[in-house]
KOLPA-362523 format. One record per residue (C-alpha): x, y, z. Coordinates in pm, whole numbers, padded with zeros to 5 digits, always signed. Last residue first. Example, Ala and Ser with C-alpha at 12.3 -4.5 7.8 and 13.67 -1.06 7.14 Angstrom:
<rotors>
+01367-00106+00714
+01230-00450+00780
</rotors>
This chain:
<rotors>
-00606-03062-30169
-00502-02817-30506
-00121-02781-30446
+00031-02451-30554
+00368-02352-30369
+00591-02046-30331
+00935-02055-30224
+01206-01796-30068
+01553-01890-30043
+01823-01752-29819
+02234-01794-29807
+02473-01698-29557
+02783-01837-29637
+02831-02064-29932
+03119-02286-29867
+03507-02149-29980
+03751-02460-30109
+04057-02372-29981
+04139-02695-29751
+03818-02909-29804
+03441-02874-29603
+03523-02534-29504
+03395-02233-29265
+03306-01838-29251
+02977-01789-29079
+02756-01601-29240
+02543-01609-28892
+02284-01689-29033
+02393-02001-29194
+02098-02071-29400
+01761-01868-29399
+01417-02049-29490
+01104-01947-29658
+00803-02091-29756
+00458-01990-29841
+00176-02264-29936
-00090-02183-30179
-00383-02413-30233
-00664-02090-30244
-00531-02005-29865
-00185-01845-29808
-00105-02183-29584
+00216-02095-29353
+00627-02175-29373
+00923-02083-29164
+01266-02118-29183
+01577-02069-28933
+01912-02197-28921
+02253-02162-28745
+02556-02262-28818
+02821-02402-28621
+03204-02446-28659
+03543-02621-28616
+03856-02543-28776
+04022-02739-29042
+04327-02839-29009
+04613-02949-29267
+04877-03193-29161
+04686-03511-29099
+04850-03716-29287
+04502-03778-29449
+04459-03460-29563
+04200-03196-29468
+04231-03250-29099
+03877-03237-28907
+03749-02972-28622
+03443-03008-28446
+03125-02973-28623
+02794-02777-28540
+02472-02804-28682
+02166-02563-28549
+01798-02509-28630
+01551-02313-28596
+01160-02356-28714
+00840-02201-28735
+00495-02299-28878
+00283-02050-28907
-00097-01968-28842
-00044-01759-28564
+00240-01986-28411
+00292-02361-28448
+00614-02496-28314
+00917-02717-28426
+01277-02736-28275
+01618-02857-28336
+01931-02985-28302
+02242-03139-28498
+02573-03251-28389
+02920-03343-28459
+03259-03462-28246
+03549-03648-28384
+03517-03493-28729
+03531-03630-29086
+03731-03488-29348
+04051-03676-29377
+04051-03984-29173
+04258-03975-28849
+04594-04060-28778
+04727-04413-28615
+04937-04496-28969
+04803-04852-29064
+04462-04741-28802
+04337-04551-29020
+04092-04352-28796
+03720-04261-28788
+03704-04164-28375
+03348-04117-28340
+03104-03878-28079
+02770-03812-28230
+02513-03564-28085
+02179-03598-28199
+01883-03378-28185
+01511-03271-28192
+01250-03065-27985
+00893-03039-28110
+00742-02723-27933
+00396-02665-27744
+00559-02666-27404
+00697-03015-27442
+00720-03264-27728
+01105-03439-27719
+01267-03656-27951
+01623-03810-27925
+01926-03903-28063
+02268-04030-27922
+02553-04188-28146
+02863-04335-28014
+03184-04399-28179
+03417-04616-28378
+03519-04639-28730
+03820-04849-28759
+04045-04879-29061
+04328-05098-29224
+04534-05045-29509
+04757-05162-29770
+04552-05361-30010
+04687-05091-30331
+04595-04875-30546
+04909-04738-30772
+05103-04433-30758
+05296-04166-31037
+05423-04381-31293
+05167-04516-31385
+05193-04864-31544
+05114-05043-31196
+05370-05233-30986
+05542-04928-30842
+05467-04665-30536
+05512-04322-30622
+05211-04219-30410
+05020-04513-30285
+04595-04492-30350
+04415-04693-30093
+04237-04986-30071
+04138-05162-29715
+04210-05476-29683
+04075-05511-29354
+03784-05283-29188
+03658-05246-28838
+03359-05128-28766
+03257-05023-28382
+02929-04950-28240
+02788-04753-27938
+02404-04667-27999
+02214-04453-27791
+01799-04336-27827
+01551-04098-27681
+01204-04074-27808
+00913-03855-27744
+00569-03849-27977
+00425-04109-27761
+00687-04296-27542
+01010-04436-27662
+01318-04525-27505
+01609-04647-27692
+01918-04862-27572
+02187-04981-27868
+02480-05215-27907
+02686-05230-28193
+02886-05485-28368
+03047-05422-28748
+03315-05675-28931
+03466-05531-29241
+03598-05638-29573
+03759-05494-29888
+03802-05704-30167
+04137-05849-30291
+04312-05646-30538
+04560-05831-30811
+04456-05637-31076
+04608-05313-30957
+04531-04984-31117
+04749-04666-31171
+04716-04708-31525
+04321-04777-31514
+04219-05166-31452
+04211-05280-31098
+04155-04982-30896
+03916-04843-31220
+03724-05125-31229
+03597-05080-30861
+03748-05316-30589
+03486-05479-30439
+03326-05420-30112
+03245-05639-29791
+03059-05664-29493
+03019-05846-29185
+02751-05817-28948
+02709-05791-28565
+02353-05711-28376
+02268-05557-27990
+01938-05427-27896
+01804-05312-27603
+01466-05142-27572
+01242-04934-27295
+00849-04799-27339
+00666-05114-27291
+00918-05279-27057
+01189-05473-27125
+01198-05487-27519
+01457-05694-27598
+01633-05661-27934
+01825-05851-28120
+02084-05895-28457
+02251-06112-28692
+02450-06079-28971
+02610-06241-29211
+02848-06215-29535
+02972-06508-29799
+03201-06381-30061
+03334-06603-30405
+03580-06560-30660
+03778-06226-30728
+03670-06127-31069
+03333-06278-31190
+03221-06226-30863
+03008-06534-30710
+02836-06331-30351
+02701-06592-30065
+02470-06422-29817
+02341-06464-29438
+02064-06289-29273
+01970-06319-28963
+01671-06136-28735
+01528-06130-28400
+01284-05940-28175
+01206-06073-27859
+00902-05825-27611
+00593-06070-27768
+00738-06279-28026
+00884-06097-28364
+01109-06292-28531
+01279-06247-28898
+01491-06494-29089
+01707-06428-29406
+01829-06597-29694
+02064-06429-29969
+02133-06575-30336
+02397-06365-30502
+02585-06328-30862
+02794-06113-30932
+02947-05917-31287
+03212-05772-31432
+03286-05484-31765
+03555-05365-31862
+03655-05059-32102
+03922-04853-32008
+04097-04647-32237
+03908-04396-32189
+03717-04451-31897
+03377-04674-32011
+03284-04860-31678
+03082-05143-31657
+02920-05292-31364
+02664-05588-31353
+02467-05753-31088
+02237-06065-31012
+02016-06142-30753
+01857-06443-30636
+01625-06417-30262
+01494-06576-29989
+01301-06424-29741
+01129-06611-29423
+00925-06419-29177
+00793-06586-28832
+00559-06452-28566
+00254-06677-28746
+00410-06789-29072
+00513-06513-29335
+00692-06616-29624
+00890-06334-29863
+01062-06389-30237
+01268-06207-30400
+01371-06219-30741
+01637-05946-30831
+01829-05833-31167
+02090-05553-31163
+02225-05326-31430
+02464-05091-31349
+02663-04852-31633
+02921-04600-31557
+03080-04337-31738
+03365-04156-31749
+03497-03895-31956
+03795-03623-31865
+03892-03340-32178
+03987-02958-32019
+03711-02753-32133
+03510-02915-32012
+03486-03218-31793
+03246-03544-31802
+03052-03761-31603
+02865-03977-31679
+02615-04227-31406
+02408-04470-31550
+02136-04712-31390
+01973-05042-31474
+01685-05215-31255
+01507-05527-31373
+01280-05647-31084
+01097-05935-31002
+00883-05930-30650
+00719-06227-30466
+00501-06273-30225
+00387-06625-29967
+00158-06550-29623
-00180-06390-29716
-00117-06571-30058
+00024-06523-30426
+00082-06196-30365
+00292-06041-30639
+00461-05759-30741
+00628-05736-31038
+00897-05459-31167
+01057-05227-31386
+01375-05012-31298
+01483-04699-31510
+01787-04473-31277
+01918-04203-31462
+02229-03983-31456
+02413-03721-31668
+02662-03489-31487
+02880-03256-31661
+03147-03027-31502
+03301-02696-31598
+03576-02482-31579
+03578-02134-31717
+03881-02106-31817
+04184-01823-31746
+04294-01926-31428
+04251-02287-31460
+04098-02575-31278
+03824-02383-31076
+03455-02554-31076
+03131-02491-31261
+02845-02706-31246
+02647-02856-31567
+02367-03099-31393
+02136-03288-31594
+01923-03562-31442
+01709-03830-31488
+01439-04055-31337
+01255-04333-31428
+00969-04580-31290
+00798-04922-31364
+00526-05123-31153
+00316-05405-31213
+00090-05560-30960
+00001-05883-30921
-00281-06060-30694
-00533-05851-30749
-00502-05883-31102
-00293-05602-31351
-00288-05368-31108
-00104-05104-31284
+00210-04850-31185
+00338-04532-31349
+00616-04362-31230
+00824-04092-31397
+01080-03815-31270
+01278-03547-31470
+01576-03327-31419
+01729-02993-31530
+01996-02887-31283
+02179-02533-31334
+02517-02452-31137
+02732-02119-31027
+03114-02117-30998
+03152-01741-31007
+03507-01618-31174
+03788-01518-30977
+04006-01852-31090
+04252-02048-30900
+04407-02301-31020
+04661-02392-30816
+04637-02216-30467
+04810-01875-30391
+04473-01719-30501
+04293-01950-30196
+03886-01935-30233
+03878-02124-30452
+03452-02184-30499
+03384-01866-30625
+03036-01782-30577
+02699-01963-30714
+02494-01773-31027
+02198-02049-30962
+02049-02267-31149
+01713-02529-31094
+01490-02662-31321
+01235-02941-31224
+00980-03216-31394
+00696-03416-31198
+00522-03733-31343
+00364-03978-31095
+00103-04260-31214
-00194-04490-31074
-00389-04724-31285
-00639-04994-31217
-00896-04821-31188
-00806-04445-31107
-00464-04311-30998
-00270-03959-30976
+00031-03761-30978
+00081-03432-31147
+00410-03227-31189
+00558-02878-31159
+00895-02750-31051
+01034-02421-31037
+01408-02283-30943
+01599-01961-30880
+01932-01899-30723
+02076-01564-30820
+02338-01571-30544
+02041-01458-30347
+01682-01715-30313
+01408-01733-30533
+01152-02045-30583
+00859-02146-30778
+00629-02479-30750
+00369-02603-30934
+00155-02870-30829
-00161-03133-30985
-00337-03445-30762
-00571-03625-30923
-00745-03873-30721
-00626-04176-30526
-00225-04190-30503
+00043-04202-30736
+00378-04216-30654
+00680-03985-30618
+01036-04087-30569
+01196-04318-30320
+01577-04271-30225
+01742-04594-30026
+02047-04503-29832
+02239-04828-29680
+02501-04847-29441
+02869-04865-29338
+02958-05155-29528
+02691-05185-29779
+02907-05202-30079
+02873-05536-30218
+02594-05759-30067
+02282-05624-30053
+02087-05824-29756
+02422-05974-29588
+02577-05668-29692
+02420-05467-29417
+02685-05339-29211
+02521-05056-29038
+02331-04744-29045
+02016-04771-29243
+01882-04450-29413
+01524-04458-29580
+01407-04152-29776
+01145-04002-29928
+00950-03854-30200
+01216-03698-30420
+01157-03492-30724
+01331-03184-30628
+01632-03354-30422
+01795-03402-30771
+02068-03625-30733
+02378-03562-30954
+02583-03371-30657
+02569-03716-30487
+02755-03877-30735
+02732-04247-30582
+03026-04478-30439
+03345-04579-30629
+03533-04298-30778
+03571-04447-31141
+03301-04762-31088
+03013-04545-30984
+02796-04653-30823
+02373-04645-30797
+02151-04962-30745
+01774-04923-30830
+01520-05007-30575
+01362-04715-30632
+01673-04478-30614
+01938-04724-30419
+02283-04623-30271
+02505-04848-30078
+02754-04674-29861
+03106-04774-29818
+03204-04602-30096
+03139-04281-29921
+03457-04386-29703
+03367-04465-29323
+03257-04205-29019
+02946-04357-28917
+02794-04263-29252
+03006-04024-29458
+02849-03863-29761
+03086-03690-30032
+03014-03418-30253
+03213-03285-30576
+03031-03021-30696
+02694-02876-30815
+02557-02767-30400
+02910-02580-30376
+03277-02609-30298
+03439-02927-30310
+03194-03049-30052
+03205-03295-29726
+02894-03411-29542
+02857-03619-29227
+02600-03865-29090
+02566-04050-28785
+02241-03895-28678
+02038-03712-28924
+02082-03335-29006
+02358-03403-29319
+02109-03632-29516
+01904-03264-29627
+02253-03143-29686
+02352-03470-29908
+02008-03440-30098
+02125-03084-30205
+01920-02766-30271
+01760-02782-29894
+01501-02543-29794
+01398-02829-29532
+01055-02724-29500
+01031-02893-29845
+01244-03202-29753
+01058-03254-29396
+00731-03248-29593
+00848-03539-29806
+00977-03746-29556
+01313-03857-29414
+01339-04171-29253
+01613-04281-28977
+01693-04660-28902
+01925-04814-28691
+01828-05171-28721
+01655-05417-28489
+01314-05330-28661
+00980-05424-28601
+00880-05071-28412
+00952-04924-28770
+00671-05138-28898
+00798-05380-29216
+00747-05359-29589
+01064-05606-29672
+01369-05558-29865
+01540-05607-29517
+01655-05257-29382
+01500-05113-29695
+01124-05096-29675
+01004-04944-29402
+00662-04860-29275
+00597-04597-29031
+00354-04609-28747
+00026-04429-28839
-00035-04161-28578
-00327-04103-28335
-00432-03722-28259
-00381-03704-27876
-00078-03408-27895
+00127-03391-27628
+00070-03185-27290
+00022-03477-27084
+00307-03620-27148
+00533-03363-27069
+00639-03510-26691
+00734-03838-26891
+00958-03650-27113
+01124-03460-26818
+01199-03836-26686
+01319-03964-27071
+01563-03678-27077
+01707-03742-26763
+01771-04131-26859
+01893-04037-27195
+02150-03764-27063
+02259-03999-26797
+02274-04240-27061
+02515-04025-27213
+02726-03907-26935
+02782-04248-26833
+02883-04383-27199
+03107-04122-27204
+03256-04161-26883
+03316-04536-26980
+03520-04441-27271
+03387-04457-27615
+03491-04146-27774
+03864-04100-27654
+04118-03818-27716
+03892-03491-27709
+03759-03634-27361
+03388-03743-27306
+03113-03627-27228
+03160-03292-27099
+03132-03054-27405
+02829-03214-27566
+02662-03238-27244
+02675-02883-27262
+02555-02842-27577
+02241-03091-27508
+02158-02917-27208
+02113-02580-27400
+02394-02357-27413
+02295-02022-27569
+02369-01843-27221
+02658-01951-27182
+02804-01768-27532
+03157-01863-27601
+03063-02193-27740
+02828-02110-27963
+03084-01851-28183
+03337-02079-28217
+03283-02476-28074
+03503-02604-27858
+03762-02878-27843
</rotors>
């Protein structure tokens, strides 16, 4: 397999492309030459990084603190788990209209679209189903029980703050859903001072957006408020006029949404904390040749909390978190909406090189889908185990899930690291997983009340090296997953007469991931390559969508004043379908963008997508957005 366009050009093959086209055969990603070639890669890497130390930066650097892989504030370096974070200023330089394109550049992760930034958008971590990702905005759970799995396309990436992306089974933390990973979205917060912005963008196919908001805190108080518009006249998203449908017209978007946080220290001890955020989206799509097709996203996610620290080694935190997700069609009549409401008490110990968590949590889905209305519920008590001694890291968690459906599900994990020397780490974990059927398997017309929940059983093994601002990492890991649901054409035992769901299936997502970090000659150099083989394994074919082969890379430098940076993504080819009948070709894209201080607060960006225009697809017939650019203007008193 080879790429078009970077492929046929030597001389823009930087190591990393060519490794990418001699690792490993098109038919196997985790054979031994594979592995070879990769640590090779790592090991070279880490020698040229060792030569470039002396030219790195001296300023110190905080170490990043992470909240998700185990609902605890803990130091990256802490962590067994495959972790990536994305910040604020990596968003804005970012240019990004989606948070699924901003997600695409990390390691592991994959993004298919019906068309454009306002439709249908799927995340793949590792390969497996976007169900099989648990999504959180501020600790509050997001699914949808029609489709299963979040509406990406309803998240505004405006208002964000951050990001936290764990790769791996993590159930035994969050229980349902977290079979491939978790994604944890963190809005703004208030810090010391007052701290105002306004923001203004342009870009062609008549995008245009503007933001504002204020954050602050004093006393006792600190708050975040921030609004956002966004629209754009889009393109036509069929881009097949043989294909039912299809429509001429321009499927363009607009996104209103809205972001609150306000938190008080009500004693030293306890903090209370509350937060909201909404969103709007009306996005056009093609359904009929003479309508103008539209969809309708509302979403919010409310969640109130307390923090407390009783001691130097004993917190707790209470939370009440409820989210909604509608979604509705026009002019042609669909509704669906969902409701989650979740309830958590968790509780952290801390003794010497020892961490103890135990935690209660409750959950609630209902789904409203004409003429559906059901509603079910879990309960959950978790306890986990963390050690950190010297070069030995360790930590187990183990679950037991009471659905008001199916009966009971108990999950674990447990994972290592060894640290043998200061700059070298091995780490190797396993976890099983699970994922309930949605409401809609079990209870529309083509449902099936009788489904079991799907389960999976994840190891990996991982090496990293990390010195300064360089790091170079590989993890091989394989998922397997029973039970798995799928849709049957024309199969019976439902009231439709057109298919049912049913446990028919089985999956494994396989593959290795390599990432690193590099700081030499002035420039920030960044990439991963992933190799995977996502396959059902009931029929042997692959899983629509997803690609054996996918990268990103990068690089960062200061020049006169700005900062510059390029970018590419490439993708080998996927099949459309799941029997694997309809190809998509391969592709890469290349990006630039650039941004510099204007003085008086004001901060200049701009960004070009796809320069190249290059002509590719997420879906059979459904166009992408070619080359696109966006221009941005900021004003943030310091």
């Amino acid at each position: 397999m080879k790429f078009p366009s970077l492929a046929s050009r030597p001389d823009a093959q930087p190591f990393a492309i060519a490794a990418w086209h001699s690792a490993a055969p098109a038919h196997s990603t985790l054979r031994p030459l594979a592995l070879a070639s990769a640590l090779a890669l790592c090991a070279g890497l880490a020698g040229q990084a060792q030569a470039q130390q002396g030219q790195q930066p001296t300023a110190q650097v905080l170490e990043e603190v992470v909240v998700t892989a185990t609902r605890t504030e803990q130091p990256l370096s802490d962590l067994v788990a495959d972790v990536s974070i994305i910040d604020r200023d990596t968003i804005e330089k970012s240019g990004a209209t989606g948070v699924a394109d901003v997600l695409a550049r990390l390691p592991g992760i994959e993004l298919a679209r019906d068309g454009g930034v306002g439709t249908s958008t799927s995340v793949y971590i590792r390969g497996a189903e976007a169900r099989y990702t648990a999504v959180f905005i501020d600790g509050v759970r997001l699914d949808s029980q029609s489709t299963g799995g979040a509406t990406w396309e309803s998240i505004p990436l405006a208002l964000i703050d951050r990001i936290e992306v764990v790769r791996g089974a993590a159930a035994a933390v969050y229980g349902s859903d977290a079979v491939a990973g978790v994604i944890q979205i963190f809005t703004r917060k208030g810090e010391a001072g007052i701290h105002p912005y306004v923001s203004v963008g342009l870009g062609n196919q008549g995008t245009r957006d503007v933001s504002a908001g204020i954050s602050g805190a004093q006393g006792l108080w600190d708050y975040a408020v921030s609004a956002a518009y966004e629209e754009s006249d889009g393109f036509n998203v069929l881009n097949n006029p043989n294909a039912w449908g299809y429509n001429p017209d321009k499927d363009g978007y607009d996104r209103r949404s809205f972001q609150a946080r306000l938190g008080l220290q009500v004693h030293r001890q306890h903090r209370l904390e509350g937060s909201w955020l909404g969103s709007r989206l009306d996005s056009g799509y093609d359904s009929s040749a003479t309508e103008d097709d539209r969809n309708k996203h509302r979403m919010q996610a409310l969640n109130l909390g307390l923090h407390s620290e009783w001691s130097e080694r004993y917190r707790t935190r209470l939370s009440v978190g409820d989210s909604r997700s509608r979604y509705e069609t026009t002019p042609s009549v669909y509704l669906t909406e969902t409701n989650v409401r979740s309830y958590l008490f968790h509780n952290e110990y801390r003794v010497g090189i020892h961490q103890f968590t135990a935690a209660l949590e409750r959950r609630e889905d209902q789904l409203e889908n004409t003429p559906i209305d059901r509603d079910h519920h879990q309960n959950a008590l978790a306890l986990g185990y963390g050690l950190r001694a010297g070069a030995h890291t360790l930590q187990a968690n183990v679950r037991r899930d009471d659905d008001s459906e199916f009966g009971g599900k108990s999950t674990g994990s447990l994972a290592y690291a060894f640290a043998f020397t200061p700059q070298w780490r091995a780490s190797a974990s396993v976890g099983t997983a699970f994922r309930a059927p949605t409401l809609y398997q079990r209870f529309s017309d083509s449902g099936n009340a009788s489904l079991k929940p799907e389960t999976s059983r994840n190891v990996e093994l991982g090496l990293r090296w990390a010195q300064g601002s360089s790091s170079l990492g590989v993890t091989a890991y394989q998922n397997r997953v029973k039970n798995q649901i799928t849709y049957v054409s024309g199969a019976g035992g439902c009231a439709s007469s057109w298919g049912c769901y049913e446990n028919l299936d089985k999956a494994r997502y396989k593959g290795v991931t390599l990432e690193g970090t590099l700081y030499a000659a002035g420039v920030q150099w960044r990439g991963s390559m992933d190799f995977q083989k996502p396959e059902n394994q009931t029929t042997g074919l692959l899983l629509a969508r997803r690609a054996k082969r996918h990268a990103t890379f990068g690089a960062d430098a200061h020049l006169a004043g700005w900062d510059l940076g390029a970018e590419v993504q490439a993708s080998g080819r996927r099949w459309s379908d799941p029997a694997n009948t309809q190809l998509l070709g391969g592709y890469t894209l290349f990006n630039l963008y650039a941004s510099r201080n204007l003085g008086h607060d004001l901060s200049l960006t701009a960004r070009v997508d796809n320069v190249g225009d290059k002509n590719y697809e997420f879906a059979r017939n459904y166009a992408t957005a070619g080359r696109t650019f966006h221009v941005g203007l900021k004003w943030a008193p310091q």
